[in-house]
N, C-alpha and C positions, 0 to 999 in steps of 0.2 A: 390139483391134479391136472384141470385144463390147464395149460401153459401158454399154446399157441392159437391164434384166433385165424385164419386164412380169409384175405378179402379177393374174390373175382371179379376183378376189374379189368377185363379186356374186349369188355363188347362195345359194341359200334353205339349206343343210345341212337338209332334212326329215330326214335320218336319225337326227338327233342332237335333234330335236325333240320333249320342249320345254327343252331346253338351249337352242335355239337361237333360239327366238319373239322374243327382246331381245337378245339378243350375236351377233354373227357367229360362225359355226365357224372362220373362221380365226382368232382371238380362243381359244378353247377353249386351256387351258396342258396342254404336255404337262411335267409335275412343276412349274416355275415361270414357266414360258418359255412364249407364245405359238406357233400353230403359223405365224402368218406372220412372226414375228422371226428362226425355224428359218430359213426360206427366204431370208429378208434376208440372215443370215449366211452361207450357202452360196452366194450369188450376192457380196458381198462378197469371200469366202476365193477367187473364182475372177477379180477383180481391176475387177467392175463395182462401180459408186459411184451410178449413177442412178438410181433403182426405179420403175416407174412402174408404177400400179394402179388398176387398173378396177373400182371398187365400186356401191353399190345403195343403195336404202333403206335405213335401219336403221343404216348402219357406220359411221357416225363414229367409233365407238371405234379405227378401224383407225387415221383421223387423229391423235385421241388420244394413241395409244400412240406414236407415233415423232414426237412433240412435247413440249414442258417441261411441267412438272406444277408452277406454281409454290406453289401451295398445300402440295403433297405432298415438295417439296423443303424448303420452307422448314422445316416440322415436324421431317424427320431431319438437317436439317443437322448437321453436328458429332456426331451418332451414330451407332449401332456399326450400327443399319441403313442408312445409305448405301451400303454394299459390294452393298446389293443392285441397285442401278441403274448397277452398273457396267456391266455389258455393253452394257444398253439406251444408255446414255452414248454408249460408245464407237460405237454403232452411230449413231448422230444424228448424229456427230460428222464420221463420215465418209464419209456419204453425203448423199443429195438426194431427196427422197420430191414425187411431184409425182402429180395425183388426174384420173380423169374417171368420169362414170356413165353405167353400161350402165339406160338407163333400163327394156327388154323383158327379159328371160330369153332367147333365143334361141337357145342353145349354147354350145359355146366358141370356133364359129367366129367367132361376132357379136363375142362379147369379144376376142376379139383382134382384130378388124379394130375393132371403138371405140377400144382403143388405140391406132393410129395416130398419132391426134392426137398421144400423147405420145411417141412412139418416131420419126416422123420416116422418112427415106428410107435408110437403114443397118438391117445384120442386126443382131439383140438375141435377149437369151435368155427362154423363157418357165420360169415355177415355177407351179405348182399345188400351193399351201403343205398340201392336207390330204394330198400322197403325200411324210410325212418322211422323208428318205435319209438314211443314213448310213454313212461306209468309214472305220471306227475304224484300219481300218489302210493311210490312205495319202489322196489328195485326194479331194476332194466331186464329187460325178456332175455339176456345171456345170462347174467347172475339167477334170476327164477332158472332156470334151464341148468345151469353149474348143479344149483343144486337139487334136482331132478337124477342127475346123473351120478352125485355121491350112492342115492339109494338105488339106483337100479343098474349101472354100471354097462349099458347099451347107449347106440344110437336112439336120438332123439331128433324128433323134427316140430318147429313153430307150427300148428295149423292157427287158423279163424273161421266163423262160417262167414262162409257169401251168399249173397244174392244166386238162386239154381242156375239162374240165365249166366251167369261170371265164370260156372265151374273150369268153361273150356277156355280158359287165361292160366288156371294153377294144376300143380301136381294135386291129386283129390284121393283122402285115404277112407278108409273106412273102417272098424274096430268095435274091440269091447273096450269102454267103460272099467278102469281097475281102482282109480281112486278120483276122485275130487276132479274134472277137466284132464286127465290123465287117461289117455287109450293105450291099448296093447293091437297094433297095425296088424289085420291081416289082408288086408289088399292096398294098392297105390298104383293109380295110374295118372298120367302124364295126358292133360290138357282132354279130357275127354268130353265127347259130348254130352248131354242134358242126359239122352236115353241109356249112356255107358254108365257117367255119372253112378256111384257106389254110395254118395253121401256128397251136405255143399260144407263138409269141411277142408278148406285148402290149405296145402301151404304155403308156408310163407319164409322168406330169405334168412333165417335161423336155422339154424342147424347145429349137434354136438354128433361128432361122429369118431366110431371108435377106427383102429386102424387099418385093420382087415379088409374098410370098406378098398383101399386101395386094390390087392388083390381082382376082387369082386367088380371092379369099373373095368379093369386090364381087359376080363372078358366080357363084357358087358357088350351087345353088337349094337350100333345105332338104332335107334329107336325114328320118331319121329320127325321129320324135316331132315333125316340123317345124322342125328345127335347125338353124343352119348348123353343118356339122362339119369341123373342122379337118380329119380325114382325109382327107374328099373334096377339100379343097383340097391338101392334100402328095398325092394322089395325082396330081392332075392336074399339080404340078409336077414329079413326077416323070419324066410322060409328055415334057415338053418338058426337059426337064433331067436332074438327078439328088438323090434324096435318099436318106439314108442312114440306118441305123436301129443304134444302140449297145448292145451286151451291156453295161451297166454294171458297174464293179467297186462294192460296197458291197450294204447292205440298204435294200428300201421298205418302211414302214408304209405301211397303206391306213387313213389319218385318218380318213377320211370314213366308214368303217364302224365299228362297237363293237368290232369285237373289234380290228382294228389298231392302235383308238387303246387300248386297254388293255395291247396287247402292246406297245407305244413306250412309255408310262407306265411300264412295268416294265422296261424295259431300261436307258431313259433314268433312272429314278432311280436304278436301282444304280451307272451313271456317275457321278451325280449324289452320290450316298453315299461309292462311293470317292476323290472327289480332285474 
């Protein structure tokens, strides 16, 4: 029933700057692999095919990379480097990559209500390719999450706990307890401090979200830094509804910082290295 995965890809990675002045941060390889291929493949391995992504200035390269290289094919043809384009291959192969631009910055709420366009009147899943997940032992945090959403048929969001002192870096919810790592949201706020703080469950760059949420962004007013923020919008749908917040099984890097993407570098290559 998910079908379509939306990736937001138009922010500036100032943190990673000046890596990042010419190449997009989702672009940035973690050992040889981009960090928005990661994404691709995890929304792939949970049975979506259609991608659609909201980029910016600057990103062609995003187009780029999940388009043919005929220059660059034609070169290793028939040699022992081809093997390296297999994954990317098979990812082309069997998916659908379709594009629009978020022409302002204005949050992640704007980005995902400019998606629209491409996702249509059905729930889809969102990726925020710089939080890389991974559950070496068992499915990807969108297939756990897919099927989360067979049985309850609402918005759902990734949390983890943090460290108290980190709250004011994520969206922080707070809830009951209805099954196993599984909350039913009655508050969510967007970057709060220690003392606002409701709980150190954050979220995290997953998301299943039904359709209505578009509506509900439309009026959504800027929130903080002058943004529209997705939180503010799941929380109001909570109020008329319900949304539901996920202990994930697996690990996140936080890409978007130095030190995450160093710690996935390293973990990821010795994957990488053994097999």
């Amino acid at each position: 029933m998910i079908k379509k995965c939306l990736f937001p890809a138009a922010g500036y990675g100032t943190r990673f700057l000046p890596a990042t002045k010419a190449m997009p941060k989702e672009m940035l390889p973690i050992v040889n692999k981009p960090l928005i291929q990661y994404g691709v493949e995890e929304a792939l391995e949970a049975g979506i095919t259609t991608m659609a992504i909201v980029t910016g200035r600057g990103k062609r390269s995003l187009e780029d990379h999940f388009d043919i290289s005929y220059e660059l094919e034609h070169q290793i043809r028939g040699t022992d480097k081809e093997i390296y384009l297999k994954d990317i291959r098979e990812v082309m192969e069997q998916c659908t990559f379709s594009y629009t631009r978020q022409m302002e910055m204005k949050g992640l709420g704007h980005a995902i209500l400019t998606g629209e366009t491409l996702i249509g009147n059905e729930p889809f899943a969102v990726v925020l390719a710089d939080d890389l997940c991974d559950n070496p032992e068992g499915e990807g945090v969108l297939s756990q999450m897919i099927e989360l959403y067979h049985k309850y048929r609402c918005s759902i969001v990734a949390i983890e706990e943090v460290e108290v002192s980190e709250v004011d870096k994520y969206g922080v919810i707070s809830g009951r307890e209805i099954d196993a790592g599984v909350y039913m949201v009655d508050n969510m706020i967007e970057k709060p401090s220690i003392a606002e703080a409701p709980s150190n469950l954050a979220v995290i760059g997953r998301y299943i979200l039904t359709p209505d949420i578009f509506d509900i962004l439309r009026d959504t007013k800027p929130g903080k830094k002058g943004e529209i923020q997705i939180t503010d919008a799941l929380l109001e749908q909570c109020k008329k509804g319900m949304v539901l917040a996920y202990k994930f099984k697996g690990k996140r890097y936080d890409c978007g910082s130095i030190d995450g993407f160093v710690m996935a570098t390293n973990v990821f290559y010795q994957k990488h290295h053994q097999g």
